[in-house]
N, C-alpha and C positions, 0 to 999 in steps of 0.2 A: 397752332404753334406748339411744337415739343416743349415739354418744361421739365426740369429733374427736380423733384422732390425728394426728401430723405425721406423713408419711411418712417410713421410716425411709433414704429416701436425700437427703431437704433438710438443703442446708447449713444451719449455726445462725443466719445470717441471715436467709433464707428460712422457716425456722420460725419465729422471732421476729415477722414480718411476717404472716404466715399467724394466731396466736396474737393479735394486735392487729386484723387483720380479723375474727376470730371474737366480739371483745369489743367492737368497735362497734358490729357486728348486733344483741348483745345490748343495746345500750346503745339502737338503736332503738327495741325492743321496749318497753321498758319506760319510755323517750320521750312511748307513743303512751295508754300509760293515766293518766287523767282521774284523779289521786288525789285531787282535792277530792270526787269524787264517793262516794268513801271513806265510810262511816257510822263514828263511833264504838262505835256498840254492836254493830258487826260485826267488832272486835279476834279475837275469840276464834271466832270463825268458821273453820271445818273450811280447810286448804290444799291446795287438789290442785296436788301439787307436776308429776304425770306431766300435767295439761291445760297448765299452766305452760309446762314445759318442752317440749309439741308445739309449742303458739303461739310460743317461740321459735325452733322447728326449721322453723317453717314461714314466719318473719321472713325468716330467712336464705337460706332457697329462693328469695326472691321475687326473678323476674332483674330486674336495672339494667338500666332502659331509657335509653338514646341517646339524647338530644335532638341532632339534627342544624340545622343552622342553615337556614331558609326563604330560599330565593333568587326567590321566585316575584314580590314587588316589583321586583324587578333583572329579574326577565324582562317583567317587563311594559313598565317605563319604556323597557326595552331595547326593545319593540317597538312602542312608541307611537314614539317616534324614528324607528326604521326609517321607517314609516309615512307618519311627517312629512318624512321626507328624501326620498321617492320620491313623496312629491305633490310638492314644491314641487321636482324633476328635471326631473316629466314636466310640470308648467305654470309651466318657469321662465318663458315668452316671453310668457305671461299674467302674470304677477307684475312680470316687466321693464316689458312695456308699460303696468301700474299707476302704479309707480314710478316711471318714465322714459319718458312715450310718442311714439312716434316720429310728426311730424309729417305730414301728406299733402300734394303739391305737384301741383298741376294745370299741365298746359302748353296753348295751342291753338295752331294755325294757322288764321289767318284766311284767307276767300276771298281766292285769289289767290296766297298764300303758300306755302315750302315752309319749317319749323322743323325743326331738328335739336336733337338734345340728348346729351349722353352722361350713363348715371349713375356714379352712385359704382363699380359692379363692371368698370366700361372698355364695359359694353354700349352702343352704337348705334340710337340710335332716329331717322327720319326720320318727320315729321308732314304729311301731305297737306293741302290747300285744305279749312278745315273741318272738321277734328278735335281729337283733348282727347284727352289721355294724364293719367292720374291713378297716383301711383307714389310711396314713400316715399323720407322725405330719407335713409334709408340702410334696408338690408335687415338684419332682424333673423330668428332661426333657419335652419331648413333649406331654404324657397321663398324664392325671391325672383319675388313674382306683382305684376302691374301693370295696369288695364283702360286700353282704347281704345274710341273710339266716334271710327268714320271708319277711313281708312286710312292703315296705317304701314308704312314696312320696316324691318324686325329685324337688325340683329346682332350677337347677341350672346357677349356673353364667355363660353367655357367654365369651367363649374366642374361638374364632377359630382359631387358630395355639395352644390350647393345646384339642383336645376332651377328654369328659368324657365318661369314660368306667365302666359301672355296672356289676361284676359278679356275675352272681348265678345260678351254678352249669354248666349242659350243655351247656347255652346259654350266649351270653352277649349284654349288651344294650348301645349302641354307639350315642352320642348326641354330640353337641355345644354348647347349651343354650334354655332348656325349659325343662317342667313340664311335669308330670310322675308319674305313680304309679306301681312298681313290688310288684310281689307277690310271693312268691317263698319260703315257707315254707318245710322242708325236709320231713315233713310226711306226706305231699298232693303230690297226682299224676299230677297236673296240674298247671305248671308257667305261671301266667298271665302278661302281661303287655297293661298299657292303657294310651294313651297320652291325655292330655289333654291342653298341646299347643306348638308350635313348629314342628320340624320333629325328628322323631328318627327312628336308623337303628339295627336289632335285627340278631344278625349272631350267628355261631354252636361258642362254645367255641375251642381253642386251642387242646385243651386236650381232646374235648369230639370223640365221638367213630362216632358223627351222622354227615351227612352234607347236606346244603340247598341252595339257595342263599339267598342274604342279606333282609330280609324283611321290608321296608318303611312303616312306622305308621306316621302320621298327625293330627290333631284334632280330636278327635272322634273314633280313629279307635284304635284296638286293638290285639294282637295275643296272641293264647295260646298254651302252648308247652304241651302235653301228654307224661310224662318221659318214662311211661311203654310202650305206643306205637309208641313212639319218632315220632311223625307227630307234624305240623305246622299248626295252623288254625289262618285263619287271619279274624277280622270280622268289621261293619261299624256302625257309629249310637249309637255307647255304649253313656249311661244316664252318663255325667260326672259329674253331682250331685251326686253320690252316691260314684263315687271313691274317692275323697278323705276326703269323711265324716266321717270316723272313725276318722281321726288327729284333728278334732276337737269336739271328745268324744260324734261325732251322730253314733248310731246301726241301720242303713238302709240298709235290703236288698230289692232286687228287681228281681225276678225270677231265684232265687239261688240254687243250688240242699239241699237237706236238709244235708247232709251228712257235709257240706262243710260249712250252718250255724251253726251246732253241736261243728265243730271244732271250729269258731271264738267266740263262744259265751263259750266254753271250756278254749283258754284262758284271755276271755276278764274276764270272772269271777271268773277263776281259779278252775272249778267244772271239773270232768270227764262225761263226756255224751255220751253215744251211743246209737242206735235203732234200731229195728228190719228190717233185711235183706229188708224184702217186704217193707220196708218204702222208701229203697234208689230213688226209680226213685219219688219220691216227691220231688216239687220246692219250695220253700217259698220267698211272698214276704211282708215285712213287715219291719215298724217304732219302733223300741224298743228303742228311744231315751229316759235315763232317768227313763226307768220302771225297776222297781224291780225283779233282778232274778228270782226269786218265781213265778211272775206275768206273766215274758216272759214263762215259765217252762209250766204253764197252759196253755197260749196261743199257744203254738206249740201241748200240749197234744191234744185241741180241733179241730187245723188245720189237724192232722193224724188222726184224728176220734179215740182215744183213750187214754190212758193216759200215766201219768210220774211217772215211779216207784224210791223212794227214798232209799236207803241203804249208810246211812253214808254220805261219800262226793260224790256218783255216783252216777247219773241219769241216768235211763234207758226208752227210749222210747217205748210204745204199740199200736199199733192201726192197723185199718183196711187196714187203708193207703189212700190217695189223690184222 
């Protein structure tokens, strides 16, 4: 038979408490039996006192189990948060612009004109005869990107943790802080760009159809994109006198196809001009700073070895050619 003894080195407190945990177990034990279930006519019924007394010995055995408290609600809320805090980090500038959208502002220069603007970041923009700059009333996140269609010169404000982004059309022009001149009129086949101090990096557009790797311009150098036969020409030594002469109302070219001074001098004077087929592969280079249409009109007739036919407001060029 099982017996509980107190150990004979507990204090009488210690036994005391031991002696009262012993009589609770017992007191579960007998908790757990159903005496309704009891029969009457089963008073006199045999006792087994030794099954008795296992099933309380075997009450007593049974380990208390730990209830530990569930944190796994708390871990979740906790990471449905996270979650929601790191969407709405990484599209705060989408959320901003839901809530507070920041405005588009178009600028043109009309034929004839030369428009300036500065925007909010101190950047420098010069507008050629003819173009449209499209740019936000203030620059929100890490770019501050802006499209042209026509020709601009750039200078802009250094910040390095925001670059400036120029779009125009296929290509775009990625800078820091330095000067620049794109060309990128929609009814020329040829987008130029020329730097004229800094570094700038010229990559395919998002959306265009073409791809390259990033092309590096630095003082002097320049690439020009062929729309129709979508190639990359990069080249060294460009005259940076001459690029950004127009913004300050000089007409200098400098070994230009003629096709191409036709069109700038189209809209710097707002005339319609074109010439014959056999003239295209002539280059012109020439100072028209200040001369009178009329005056330039002869001078080009005498450089084609022929002349300038007038009808209304279109000039038509003739000659032998170059």
């Amino acid at each position: 038979m099982r017996r509980f003894n107190l150990n004979k080195g507990e204090k009488g407190d210690d036994a005391r408490d031991n002696m009262r945990l012993q009589e609770k177990l017992i007191e579960k034990y007998f908790e757990k039996l159903d005496l309704d279930e009891v029969r009457a006519d089963e008073e006199n019924a045999g006792f087994d006192s030794r099954k008795v007394y296992a099933n309380i010995t075997n009450t007593i055995d049974e380990p208390t189990v730990t209830v530990k408290p569930s944190y796994s609600r708390w871990l979740v809320a906790a990471s449905v948060i996270a979650v929601f805090v790191f969407l709405s980090w990484f599209n705060r500038n989408n959320i901003l612009n839901y809530l507070s959208p920041i405005n588009m502002l178009e600028v043109a220069a009309a034929n004839g004109n030369v428009t300036h603007i500065t925007l909010g970041d101190g950047t420098k923009i010069w507008l050629n005869s003819g173009s449209k700059l499209k740019y936000p009333e203030r620059f929100r996140g890490s770019l501050r990107e802006i499209t042209i269609e026509g020709e601009a010169f750039f200078d802009v404000a250094h910040d390095a943790d925001h670059p400036f982004i120029v779009h125009t059309g296929d290509i775009s022009t990625h800078v820091l802080g330095t000067s620049f001149n794109v060309q990128a009129y929609a009814d020329e086949d040829l987008l130029k760009v020329d730097v004229v101090s800094g570094k700038v990096g010229v990559v395919p557009a998002k959306s265009a159809a073409l791809e390259f790797e990033t092309v590096f311009l630095t003082p002097s150098q320049a690439v020009v994109y062929d729309k129709r036969k979508q190639t990359i020409t990069r080249s060294a030594n460009i005259d940076i006198s001459t690029v950004s002469a127009w913004k300050e109302n000089r007409l200098v070219f400098k070994n230009v196809p003629l096709n191409d001074v036709l069109k700038t001098l189209s809209r710097k004077f707002n005339y319609e001009i074109d010439a014959d087929n056999n003239l295209s592969r002539c280059f012109i280079s020439a100072d028209f700073t200040n001369v009178p249409f009329k005056d330039i009109m002869a001078v080009m007739a005498k450089l084609v070895k022929g002349k300038a036919v007038v009808k209304g407001s279109r000039y038509h060029l003739q000659g032998k050619g170059c």
